[in-house]
Residue frames relative to the residue before (quaternion, step in Angstrom):
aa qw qx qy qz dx dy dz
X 1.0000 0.0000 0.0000 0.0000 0.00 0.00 0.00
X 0.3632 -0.6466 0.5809 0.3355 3.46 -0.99 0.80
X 0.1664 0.7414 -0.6497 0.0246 3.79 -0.82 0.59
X 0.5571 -0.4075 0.6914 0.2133 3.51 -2.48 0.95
X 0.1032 -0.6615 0.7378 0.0861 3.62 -1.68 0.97
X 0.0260 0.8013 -0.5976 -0.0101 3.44 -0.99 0.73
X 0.2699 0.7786 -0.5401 0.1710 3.36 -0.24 1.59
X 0.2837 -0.6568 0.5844 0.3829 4.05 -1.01 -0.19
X 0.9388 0.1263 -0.1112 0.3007 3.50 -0.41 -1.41
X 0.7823 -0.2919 0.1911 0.5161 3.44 -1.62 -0.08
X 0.5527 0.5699 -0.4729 0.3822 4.01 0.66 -0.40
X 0.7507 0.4595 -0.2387 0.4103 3.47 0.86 -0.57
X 0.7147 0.5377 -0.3255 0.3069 3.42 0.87 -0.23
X 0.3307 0.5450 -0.5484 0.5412 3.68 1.40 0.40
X 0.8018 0.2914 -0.3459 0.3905 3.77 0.03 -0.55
X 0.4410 0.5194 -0.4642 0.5660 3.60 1.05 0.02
X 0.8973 0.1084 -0.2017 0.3773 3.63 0.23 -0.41
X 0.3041 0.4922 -0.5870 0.5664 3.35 0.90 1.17
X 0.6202 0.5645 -0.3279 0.4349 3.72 0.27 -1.19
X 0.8053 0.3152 -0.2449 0.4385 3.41 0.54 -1.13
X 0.6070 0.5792 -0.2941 0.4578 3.53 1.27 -0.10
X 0.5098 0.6523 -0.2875 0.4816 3.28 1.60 -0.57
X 0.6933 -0.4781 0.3844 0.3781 3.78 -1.77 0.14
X 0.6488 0.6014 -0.3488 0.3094 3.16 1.58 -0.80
X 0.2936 -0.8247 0.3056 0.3745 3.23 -1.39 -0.57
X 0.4712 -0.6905 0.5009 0.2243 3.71 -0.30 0.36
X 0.2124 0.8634 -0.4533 0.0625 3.27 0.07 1.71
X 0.7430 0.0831 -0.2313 0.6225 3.09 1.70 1.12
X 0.1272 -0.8354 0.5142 0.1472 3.58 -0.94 -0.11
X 0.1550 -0.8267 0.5110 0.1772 3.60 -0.46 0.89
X 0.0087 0.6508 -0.7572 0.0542 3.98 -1.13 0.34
X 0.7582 -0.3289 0.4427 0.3478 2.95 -2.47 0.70
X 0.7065 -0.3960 0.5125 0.2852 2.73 -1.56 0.54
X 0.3240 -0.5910 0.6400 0.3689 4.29 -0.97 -0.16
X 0.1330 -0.7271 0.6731 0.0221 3.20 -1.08 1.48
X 0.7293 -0.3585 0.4719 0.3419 3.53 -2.01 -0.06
X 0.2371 0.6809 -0.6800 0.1334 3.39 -1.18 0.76
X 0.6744 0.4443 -0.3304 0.4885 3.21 -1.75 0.44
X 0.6310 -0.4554 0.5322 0.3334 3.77 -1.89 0.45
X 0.7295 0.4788 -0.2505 0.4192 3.73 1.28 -0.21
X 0.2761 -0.8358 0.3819 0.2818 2.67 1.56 -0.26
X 0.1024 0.8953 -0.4100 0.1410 3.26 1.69 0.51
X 0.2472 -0.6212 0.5749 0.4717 4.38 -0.19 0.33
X 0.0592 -0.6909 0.7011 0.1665 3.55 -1.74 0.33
X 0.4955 -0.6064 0.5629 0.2644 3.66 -0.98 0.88
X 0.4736 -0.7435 0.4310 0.1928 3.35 -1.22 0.52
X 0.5932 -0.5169 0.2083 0.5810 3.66 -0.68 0.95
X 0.8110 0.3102 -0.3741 0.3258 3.85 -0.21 -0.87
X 0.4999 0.5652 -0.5776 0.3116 4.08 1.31 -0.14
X 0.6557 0.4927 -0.2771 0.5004 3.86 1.39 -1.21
X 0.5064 0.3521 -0.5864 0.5251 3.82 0.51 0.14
X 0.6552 0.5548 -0.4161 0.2996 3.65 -0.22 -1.26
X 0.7163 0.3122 -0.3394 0.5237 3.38 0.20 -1.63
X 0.6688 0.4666 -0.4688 0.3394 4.17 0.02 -0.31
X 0.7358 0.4099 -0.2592 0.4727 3.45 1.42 -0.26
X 0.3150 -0.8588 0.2492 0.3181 3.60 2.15 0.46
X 0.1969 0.7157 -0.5956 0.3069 3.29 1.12 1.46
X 0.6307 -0.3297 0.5315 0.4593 3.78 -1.61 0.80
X 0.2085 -0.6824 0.6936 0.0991 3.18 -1.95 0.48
X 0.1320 0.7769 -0.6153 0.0187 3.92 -0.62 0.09
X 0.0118 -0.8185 0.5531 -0.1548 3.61 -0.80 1.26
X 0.1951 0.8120 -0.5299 0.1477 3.62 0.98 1.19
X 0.7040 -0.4216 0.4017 0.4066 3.42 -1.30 0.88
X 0.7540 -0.0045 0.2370 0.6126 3.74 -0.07 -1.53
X 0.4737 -0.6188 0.5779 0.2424 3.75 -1.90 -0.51
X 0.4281 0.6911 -0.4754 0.3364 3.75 1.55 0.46
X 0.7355 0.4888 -0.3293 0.3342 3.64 0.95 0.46
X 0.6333 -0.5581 0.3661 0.3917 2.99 -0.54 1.68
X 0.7546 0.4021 -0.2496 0.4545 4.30 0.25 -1.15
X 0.4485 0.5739 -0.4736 0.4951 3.63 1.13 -0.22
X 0.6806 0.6028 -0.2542 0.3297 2.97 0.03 -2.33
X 0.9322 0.2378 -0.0408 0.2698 3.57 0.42 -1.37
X 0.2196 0.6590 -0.3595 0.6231 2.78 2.03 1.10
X 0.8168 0.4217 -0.2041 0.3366 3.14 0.88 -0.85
X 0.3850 0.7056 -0.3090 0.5083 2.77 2.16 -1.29
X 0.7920 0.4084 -0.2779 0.3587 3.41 -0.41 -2.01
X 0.5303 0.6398 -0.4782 0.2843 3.73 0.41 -0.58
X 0.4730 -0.7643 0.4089 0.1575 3.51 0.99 -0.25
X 0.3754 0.7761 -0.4372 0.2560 3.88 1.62 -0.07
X 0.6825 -0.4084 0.5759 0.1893 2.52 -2.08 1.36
X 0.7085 -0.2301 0.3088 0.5913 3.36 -0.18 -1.65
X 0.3447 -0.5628 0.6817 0.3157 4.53 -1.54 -0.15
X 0.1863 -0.5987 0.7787 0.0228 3.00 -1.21 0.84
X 0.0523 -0.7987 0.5872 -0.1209 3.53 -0.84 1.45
X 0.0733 -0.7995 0.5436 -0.2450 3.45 -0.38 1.36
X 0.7377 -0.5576 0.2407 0.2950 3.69 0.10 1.83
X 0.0994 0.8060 -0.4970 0.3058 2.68 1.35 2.29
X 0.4867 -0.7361 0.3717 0.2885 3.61 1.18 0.46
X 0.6919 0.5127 -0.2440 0.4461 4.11 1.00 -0.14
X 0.4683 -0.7409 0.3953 0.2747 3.65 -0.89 0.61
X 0.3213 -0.7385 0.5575 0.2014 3.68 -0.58 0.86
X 0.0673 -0.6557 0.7251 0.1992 3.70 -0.95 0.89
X 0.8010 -0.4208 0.3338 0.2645 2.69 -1.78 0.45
X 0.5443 0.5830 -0.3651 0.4801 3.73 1.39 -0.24
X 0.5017 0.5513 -0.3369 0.5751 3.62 1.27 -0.63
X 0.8306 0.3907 -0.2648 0.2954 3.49 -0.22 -1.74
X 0.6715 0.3880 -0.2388 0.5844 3.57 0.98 -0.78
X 0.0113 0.8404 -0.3928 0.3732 3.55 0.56 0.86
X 0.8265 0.2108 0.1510 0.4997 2.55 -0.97 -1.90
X 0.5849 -0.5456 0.3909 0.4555 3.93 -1.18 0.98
X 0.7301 0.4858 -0.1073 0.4684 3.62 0.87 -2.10
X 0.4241 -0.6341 0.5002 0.4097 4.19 1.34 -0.09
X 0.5371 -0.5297 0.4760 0.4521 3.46 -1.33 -0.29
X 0.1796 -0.6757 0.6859 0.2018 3.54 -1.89 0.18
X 0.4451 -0.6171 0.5948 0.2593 3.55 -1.51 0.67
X 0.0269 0.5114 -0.8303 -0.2197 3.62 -1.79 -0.17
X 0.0018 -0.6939 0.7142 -0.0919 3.35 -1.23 1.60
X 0.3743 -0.6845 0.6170 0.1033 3.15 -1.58 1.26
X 0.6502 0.2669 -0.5008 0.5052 2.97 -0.42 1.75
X 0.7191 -0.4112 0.5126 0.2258 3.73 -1.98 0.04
X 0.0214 -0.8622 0.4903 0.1254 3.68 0.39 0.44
X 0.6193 -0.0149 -0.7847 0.0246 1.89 -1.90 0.85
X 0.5158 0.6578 -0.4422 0.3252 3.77 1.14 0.58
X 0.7758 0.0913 -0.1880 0.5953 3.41 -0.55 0.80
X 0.0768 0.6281 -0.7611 0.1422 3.87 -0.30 0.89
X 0.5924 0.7150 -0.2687 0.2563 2.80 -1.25 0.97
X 0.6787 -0.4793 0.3282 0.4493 4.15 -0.82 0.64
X 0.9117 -0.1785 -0.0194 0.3696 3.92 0.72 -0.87
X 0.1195 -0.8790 0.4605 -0.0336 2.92 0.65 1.51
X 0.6136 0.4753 -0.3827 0.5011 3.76 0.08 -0.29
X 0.6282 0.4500 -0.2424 0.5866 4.00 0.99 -0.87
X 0.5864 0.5586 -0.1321 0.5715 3.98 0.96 -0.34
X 0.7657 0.4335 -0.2303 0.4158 3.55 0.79 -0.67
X 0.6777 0.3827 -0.1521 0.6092 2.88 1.64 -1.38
X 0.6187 0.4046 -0.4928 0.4590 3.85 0.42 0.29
X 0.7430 0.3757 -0.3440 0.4342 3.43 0.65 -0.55
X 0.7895 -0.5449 0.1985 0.2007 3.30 0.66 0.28
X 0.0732 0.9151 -0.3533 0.1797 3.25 2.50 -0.23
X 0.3168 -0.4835 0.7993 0.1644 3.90 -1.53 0.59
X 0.8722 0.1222 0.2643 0.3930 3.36 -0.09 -1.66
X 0.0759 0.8022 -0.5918 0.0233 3.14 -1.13 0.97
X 0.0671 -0.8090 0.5828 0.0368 4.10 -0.41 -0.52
X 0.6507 -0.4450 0.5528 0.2701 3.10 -2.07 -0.20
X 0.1335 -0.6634 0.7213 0.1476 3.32 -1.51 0.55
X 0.0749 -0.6438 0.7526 0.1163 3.48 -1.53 0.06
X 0.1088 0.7589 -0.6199 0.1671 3.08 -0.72 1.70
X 0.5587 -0.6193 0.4288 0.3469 3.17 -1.87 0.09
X 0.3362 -0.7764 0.4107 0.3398 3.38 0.01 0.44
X 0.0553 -0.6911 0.7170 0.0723 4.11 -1.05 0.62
X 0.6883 -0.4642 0.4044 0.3837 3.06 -1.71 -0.03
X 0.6828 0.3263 -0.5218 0.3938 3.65 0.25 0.47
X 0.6466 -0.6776 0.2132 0.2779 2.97 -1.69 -0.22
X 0.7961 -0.0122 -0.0643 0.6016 3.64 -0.71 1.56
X 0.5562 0.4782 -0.5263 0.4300 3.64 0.89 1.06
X 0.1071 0.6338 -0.7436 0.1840 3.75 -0.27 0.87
X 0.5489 -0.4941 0.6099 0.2875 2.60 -1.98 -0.26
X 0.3114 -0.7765 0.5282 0.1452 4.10 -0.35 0.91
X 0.5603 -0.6524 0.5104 -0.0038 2.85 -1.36 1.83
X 0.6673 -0.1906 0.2637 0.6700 3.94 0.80 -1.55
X 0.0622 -0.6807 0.7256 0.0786 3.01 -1.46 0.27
X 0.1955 -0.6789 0.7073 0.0251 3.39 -1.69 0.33
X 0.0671 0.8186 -0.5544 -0.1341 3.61 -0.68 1.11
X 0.3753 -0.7258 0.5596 0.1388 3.54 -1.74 0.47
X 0.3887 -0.6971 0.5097 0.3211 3.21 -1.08 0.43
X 0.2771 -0.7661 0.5575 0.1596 3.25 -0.80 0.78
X 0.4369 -0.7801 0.4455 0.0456 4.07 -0.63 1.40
X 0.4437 -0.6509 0.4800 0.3861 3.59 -0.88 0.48
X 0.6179 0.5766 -0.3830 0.3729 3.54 0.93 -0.33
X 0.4813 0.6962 -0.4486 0.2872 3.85 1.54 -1.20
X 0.3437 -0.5945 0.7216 0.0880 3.49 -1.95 0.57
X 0.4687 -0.3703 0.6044 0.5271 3.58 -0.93 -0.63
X 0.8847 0.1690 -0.2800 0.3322 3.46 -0.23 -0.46
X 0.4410 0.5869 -0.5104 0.4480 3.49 1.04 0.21
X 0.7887 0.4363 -0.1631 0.4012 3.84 0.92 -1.33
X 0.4281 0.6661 -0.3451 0.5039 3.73 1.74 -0.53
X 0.5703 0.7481 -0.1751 0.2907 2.96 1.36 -1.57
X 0.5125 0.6068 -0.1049 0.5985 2.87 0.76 -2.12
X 0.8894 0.3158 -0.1910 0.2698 2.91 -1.05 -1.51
X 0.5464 0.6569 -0.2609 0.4493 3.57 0.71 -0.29
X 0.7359 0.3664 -0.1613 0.5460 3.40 1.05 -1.17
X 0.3352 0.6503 -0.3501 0.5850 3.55 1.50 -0.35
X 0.8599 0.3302 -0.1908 0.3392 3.26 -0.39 -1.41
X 0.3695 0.6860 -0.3628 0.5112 3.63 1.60 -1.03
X 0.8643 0.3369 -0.0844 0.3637 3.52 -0.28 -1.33
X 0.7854 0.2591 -0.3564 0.4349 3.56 0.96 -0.59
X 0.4342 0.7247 -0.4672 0.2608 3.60 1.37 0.14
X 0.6382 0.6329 -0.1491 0.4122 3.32 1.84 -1.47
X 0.5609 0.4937 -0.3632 0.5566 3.59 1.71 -1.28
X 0.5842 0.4061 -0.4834 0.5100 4.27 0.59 -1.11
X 0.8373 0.3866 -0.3465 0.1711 3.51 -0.83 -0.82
X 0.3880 0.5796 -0.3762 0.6100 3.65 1.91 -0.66
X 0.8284 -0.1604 0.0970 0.5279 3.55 -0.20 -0.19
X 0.0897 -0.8316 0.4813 -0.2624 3.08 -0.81 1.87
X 0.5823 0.3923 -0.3965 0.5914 3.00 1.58 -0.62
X 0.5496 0.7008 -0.3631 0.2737 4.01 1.06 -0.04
X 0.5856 0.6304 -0.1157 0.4962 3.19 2.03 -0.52
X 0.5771 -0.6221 0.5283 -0.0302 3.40 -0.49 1.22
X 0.2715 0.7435 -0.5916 -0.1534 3.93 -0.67 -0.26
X 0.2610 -0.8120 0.4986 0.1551 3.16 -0.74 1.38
X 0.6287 -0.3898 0.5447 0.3950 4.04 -1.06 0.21
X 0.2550 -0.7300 0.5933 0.2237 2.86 -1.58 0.33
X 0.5501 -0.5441 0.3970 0.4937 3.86 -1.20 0.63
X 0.3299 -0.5834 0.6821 0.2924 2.97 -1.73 0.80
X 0.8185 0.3605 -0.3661 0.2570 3.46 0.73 0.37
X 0.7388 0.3633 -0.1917 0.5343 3.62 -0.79 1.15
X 0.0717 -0.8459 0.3651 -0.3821 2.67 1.84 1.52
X 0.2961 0.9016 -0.3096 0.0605 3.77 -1.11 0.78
X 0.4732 -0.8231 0.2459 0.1952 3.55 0.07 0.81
X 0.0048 0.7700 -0.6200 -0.1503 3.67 0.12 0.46
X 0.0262 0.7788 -0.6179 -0.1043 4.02 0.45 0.88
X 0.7399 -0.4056 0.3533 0.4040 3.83 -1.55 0.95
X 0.6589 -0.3977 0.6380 0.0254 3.23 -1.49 0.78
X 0.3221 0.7174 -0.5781 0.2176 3.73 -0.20 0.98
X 0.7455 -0.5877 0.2548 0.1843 3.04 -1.12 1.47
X 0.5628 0.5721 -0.3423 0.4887 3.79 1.62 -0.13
X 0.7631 0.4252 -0.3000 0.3833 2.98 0.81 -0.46
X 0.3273 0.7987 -0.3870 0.3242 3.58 1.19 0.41
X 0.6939 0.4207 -0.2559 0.5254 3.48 0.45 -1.85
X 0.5976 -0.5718 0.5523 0.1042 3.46 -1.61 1.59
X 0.0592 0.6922 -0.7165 -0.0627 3.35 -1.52 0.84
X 0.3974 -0.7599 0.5078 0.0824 3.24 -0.62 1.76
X 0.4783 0.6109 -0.4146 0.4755 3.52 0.86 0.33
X 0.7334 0.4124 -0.3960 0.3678 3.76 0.66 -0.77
X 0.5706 -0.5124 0.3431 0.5424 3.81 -0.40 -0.66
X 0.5287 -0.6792 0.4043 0.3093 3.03 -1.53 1.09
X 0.2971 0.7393 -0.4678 0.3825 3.90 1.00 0.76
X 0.6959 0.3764 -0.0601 0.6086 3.24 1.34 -1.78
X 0.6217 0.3407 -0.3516 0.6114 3.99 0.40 -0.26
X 0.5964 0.4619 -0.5246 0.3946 3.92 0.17 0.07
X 0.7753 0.3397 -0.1339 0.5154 3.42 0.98 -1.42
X 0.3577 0.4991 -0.6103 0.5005 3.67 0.82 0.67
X 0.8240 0.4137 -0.2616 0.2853 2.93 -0.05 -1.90
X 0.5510 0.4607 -0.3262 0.6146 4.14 1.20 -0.34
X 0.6940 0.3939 -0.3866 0.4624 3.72 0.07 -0.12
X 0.6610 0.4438 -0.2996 0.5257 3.78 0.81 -0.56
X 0.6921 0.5949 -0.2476 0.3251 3.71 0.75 -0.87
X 0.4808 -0.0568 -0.8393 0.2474 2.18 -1.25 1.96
X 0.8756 -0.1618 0.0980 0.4445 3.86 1.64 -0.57
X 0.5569 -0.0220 -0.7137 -0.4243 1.16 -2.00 0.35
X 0.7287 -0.5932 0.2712 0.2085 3.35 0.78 1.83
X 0.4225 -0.7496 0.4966 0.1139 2.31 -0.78 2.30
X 0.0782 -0.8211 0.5634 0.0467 3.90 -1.60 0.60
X 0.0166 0.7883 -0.6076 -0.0960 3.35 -1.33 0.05
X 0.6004 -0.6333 0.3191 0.3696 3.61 -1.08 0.09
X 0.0453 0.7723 -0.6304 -0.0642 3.79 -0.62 0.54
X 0.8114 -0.2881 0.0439 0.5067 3.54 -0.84 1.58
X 0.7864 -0.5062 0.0029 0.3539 3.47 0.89 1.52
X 0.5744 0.5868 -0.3558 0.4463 2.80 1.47 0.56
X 0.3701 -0.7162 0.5253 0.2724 3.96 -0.82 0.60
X 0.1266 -0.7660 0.6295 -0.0322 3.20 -0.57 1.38
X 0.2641 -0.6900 0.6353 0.2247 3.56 -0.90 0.64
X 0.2495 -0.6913 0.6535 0.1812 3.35 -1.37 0.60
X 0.1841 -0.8510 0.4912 0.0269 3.38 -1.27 0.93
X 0.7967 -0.2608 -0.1152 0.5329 2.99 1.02 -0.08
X 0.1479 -0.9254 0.3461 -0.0448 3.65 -0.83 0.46
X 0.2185 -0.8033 0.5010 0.2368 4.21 -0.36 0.52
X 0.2604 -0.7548 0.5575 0.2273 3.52 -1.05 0.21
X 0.0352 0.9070 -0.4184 0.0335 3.43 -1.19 1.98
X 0.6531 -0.6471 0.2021 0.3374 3.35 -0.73 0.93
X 0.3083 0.7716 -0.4439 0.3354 3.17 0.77 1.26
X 0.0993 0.7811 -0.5942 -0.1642 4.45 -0.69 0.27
X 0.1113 0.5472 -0.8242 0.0943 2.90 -2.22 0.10
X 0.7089 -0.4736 0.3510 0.3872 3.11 -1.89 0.56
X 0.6546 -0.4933 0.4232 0.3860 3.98 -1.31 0.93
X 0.8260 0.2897 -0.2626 0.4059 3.28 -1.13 0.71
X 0.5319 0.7020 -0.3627 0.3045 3.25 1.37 -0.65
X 0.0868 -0.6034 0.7512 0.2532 4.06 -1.09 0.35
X 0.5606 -0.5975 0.5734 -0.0039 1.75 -2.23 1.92
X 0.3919 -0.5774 0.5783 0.4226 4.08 -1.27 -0.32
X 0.3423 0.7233 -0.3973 0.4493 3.58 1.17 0.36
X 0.8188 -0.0362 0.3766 0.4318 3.86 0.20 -0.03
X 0.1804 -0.6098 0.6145 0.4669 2.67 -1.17 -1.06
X 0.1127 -0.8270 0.4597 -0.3035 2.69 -0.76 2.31
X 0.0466 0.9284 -0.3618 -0.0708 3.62 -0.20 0.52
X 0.5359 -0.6753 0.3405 0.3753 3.37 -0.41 0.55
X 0.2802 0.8021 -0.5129 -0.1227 3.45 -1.04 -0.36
X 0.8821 -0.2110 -0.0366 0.4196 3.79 -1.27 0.64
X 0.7673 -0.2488 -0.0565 0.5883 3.21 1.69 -0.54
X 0.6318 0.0685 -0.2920 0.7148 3.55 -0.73 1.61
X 0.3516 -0.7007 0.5849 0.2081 3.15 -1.81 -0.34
X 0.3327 -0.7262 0.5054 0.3265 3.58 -0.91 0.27
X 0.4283 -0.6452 0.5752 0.2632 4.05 -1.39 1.26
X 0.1367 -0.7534 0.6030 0.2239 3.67 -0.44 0.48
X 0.1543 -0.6999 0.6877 0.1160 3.82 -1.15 1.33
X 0.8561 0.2031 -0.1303 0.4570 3.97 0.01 -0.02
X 0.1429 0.7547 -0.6382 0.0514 3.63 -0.87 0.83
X 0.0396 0.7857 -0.5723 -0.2314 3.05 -1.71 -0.44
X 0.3066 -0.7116 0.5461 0.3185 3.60 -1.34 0.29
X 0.7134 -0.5094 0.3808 0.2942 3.11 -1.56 0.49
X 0.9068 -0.0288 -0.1949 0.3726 2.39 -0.91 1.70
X 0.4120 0.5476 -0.4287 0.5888 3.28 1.41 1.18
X 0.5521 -0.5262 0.4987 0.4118 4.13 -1.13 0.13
X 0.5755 -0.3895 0.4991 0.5177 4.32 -1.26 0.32
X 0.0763 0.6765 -0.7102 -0.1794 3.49 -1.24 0.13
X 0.5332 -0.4640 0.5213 0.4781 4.09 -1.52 0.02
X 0.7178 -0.4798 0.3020 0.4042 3.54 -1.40 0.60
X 0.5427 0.5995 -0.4265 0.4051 3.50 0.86 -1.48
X 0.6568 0.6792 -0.2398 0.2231 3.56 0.22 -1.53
X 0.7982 0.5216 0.0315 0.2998 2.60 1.17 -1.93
């Protein structure tokens, strides 16, 4: 099949290159725009525009899709079907009906659980056994198609956000290739209307630690935020991000350091921190630190 990729970050680029390894072809690829970063403010291209160009696939990086000349760039491309893969931009309905086959999603998470901006960051704070991939069609709302395949994972007391993004990414890589090899084999089922859920965005308040809650919930903050945008707290005025962490069966008053490590109490038990950093230094392992 001739097919359009539309992705932004490093989660997406195992399926950009399966795809391109695949029977299909790849006759374009969309990504964010290249934004400012750095004291230079230097633009940087996103992780799949710099895979792409190293695999010499067309680029395209429009702001939105409300221009008629967007729109028909896209039109003329001529797609089978888009394969779309936490490309961070809203599809109108001129986009989705497109392609001959519409567009499909690879979403990190179990639908109809966690719809939504960060679901994998959601799974592990709330407390998730399991999570996985969906393949879905994609409509105009949000993350409610009907689902092609799924695949589910177990999710570990050790996972991070990026240890499990990880995971999940390579998951998706592989079952995007098994849906599209044989597509007309695939069913789309509805999602339940029951057990419905939001993975809403990740926003930088909700980082800074309260040692008061249990150290059950401050373990799986501090893994769900990690690598970012990283859970923190103050040590002798300084904002240390935590990165990753275990929860032991140890008390004392919240906030308190433990002779454990480097260990802290909270509302109940405490949590052993194994990775931090300070600002504007590299993550280091506790010992280190």
């Amino acid at each position: 099949m001739k097919l359009v990729f539309m992705g932004t970050p490093k989660f997406s680029v195992p399926a950009l290159k399966a795809l391109d390894q695949s029977k299909h072809q790849i006759c374009a690829v969309y990504s964010q725009p290249p934004r400012p970063a750095g004291r230079g403010k230097k633009l940087n291209l996103s992780e799949v525009h710099k895979e792409a160009l190293d695999l010499g696939l067309t680029v395209h990086t429009p702001g939105n899709f409300k221009s008629e000349k967007d729109q028909n760039i896209f039109r003329d491309l001529k797609a089978d079907i888009a394969v779309v893969v936490a490309y961070g931009l809203i599809l109108p309905n001129q986009i989705l009906s497109s392609p001959k086959l519409g567009c499909v999603n690879i979403h990190a998470s179990l639908l109809p659980r966690w719809r939504g901006a960060a679901p994998i960051q959601r799974a592990i704070m709330e407390g998730d056994d399991e999570t996985g991939i969906c393949i879905m069609k994609m409509d105009e709302g949000l993350d409610t198609g009907p689902v092609l395949s799924s695949r589910k994972i177990q999710i570990t007391e050790d996972d991070t956000a990026k240890i499990l993004s990880e995971r999940l990414s390579l998951v998706g890589s592989n079952l995007i290739v098994e849906v599209l090899d044989k597509l007309s084999d695939y069913k789309v089922q509805n999602q339940s209307t029951v057990g419905i859920t939001y993975a809403g965005k990740v926003h930088k308040s909700e980082a800074k630690i309260d040692w008061s809650l249990p150290a059950q919930t401050i373990d799986r903050k501090i893994r769900a935020l990690s690598p970012f945008p990283g859970a923190w707290t103050e040590i002798n005025g300084e904002r240390v991000k935590l990165l990753s962490s275990k929860v032991i069966d140890e008390e004392n008053e919240p906030g308190m350091v433990l002779d454990t490590g480097f260990s802290i109490a909270c509302g109940q038990k405490a949590v052993e921190i194994t990775e931090a950093q300070r600002p504007g230094k590299s993550a280091q392992k506790s010992d280190v630190f």
